[in-house]
BADREN-273012 format. One line per 2 residues: number of its first residue (from 1); their letters; for each residue x, y, z of C-alpha. Coordinates in nm, 3 decimals, decimal comma. Layout:
BEGIN
NUM	a	X Y Z  ...
END
This chain:
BEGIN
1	xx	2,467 2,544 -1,022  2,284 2,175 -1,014
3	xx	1,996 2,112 -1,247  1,754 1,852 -1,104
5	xx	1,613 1,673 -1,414  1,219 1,703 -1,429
7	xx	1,058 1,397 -1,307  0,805 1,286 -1,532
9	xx	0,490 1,057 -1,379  0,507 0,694 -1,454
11	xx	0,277 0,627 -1,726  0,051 0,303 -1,629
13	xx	-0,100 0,077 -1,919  -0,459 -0,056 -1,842
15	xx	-0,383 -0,395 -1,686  -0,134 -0,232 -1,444
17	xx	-0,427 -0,002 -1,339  -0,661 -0,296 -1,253
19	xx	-0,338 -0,496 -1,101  -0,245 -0,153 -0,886
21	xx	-0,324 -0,179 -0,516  -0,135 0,097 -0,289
23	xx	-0,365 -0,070 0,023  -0,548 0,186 0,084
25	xx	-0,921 0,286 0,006  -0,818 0,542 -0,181
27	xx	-1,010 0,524 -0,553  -0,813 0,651 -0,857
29	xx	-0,905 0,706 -1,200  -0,667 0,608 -1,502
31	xx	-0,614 0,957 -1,703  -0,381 0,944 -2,005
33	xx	-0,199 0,658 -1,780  -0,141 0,861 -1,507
35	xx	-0,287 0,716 -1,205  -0,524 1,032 -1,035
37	xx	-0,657 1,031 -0,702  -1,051 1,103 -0,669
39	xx	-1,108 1,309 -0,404  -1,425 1,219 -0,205
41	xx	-1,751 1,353 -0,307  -1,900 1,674 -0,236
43	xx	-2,262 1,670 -0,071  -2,363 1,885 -0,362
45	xx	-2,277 1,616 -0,626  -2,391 1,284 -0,362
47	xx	-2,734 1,498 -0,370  -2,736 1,527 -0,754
49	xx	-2,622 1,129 -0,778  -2,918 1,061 -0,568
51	xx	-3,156 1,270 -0,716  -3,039 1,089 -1,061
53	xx	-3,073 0,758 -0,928  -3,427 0,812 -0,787
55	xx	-3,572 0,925 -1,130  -3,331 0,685 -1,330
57	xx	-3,536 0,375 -1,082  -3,867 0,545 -1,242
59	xx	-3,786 0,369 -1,612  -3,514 0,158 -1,519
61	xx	-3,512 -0,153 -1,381  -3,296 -0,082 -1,041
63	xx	-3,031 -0,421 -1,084  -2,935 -0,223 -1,457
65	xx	-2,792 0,097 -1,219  -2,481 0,109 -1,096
67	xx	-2,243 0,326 -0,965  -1,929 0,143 -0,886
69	xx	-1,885 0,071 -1,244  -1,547 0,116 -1,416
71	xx	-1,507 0,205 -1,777  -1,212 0,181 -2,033
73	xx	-1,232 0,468 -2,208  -1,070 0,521 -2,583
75	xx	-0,771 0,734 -2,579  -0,370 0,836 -2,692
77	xx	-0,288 0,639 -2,376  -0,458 0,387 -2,163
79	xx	-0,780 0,544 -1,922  -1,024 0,420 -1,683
81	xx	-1,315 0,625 -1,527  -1,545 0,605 -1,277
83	xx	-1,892 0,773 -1,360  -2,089 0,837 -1,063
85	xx	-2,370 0,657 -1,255  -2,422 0,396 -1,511
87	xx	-2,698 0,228 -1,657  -2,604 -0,128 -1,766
89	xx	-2,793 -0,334 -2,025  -2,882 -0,667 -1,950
91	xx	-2,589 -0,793 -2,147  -2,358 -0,593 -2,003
93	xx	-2,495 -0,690 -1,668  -2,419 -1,024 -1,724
95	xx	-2,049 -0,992 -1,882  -1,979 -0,841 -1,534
97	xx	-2,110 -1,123 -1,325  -1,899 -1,352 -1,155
99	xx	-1,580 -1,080 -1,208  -1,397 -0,973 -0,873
101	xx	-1,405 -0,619 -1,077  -1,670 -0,420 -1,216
103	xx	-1,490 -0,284 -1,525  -1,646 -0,242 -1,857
105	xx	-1,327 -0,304 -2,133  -1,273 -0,320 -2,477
107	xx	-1,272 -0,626 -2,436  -1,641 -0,680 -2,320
109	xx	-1,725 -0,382 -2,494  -1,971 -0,545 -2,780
111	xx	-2,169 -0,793 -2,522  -2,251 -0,475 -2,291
113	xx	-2,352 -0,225 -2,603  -2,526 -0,544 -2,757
115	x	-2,337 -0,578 -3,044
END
């Protein structure tokens, strides 16, 4: 009898997230550094988004809301989401400009809280 050795998922750090590209479309979201295909949204949560967005645009200026926003999130291991919203500040508005990427990091972390 053969044992087949469990394979375990190759476990990404954050920069080899942002340097991955498999050439697809296909957007992923960094989880515990596993690399984890987001499947495409459901009409019931693109109605919610939009719904969110048009009372968001009530108090906030429209140029502060974005939704193709990544974010380094604080973990064991290295993660990256994607929230369906975000609303920037100015300064974090501006520590994005001029990047190919919109990704929040640590390392940008105080000029988009403020701090």
């Amino acid at each position: 009898m053969t044992q087949t050795a469990a394979t375990s998922p190759q476990l990404m750090t954050f920069e080899e997230y942002l340097a991955y590209d498999d050439g697809t479309d296909t957007r992923y979201e960094l989880v515990d550094g596993e690399l984890v295909e987001m499947p495409p949204e459901s009409t019931r949560n693109n109605d919610i988004t939009k719904k969110l967005l048009f009372e968001l645009a009530k108090y906030v200026p429209v140029a502060l809301v974005a939704y193709n926003t990544e974010v380094e999130v604080m973990g064991r291991r290295a993660q990256c989401r994607l929230p369906d919203l975000l609303v920037h500040t100015e300064e974090s508005k501006a520590a994005l400009s001029g990047k190919p990427r919109a990704t929040i990091t640590h390392d940008n972390a105080a000029a988009c809280t403020g701090d």
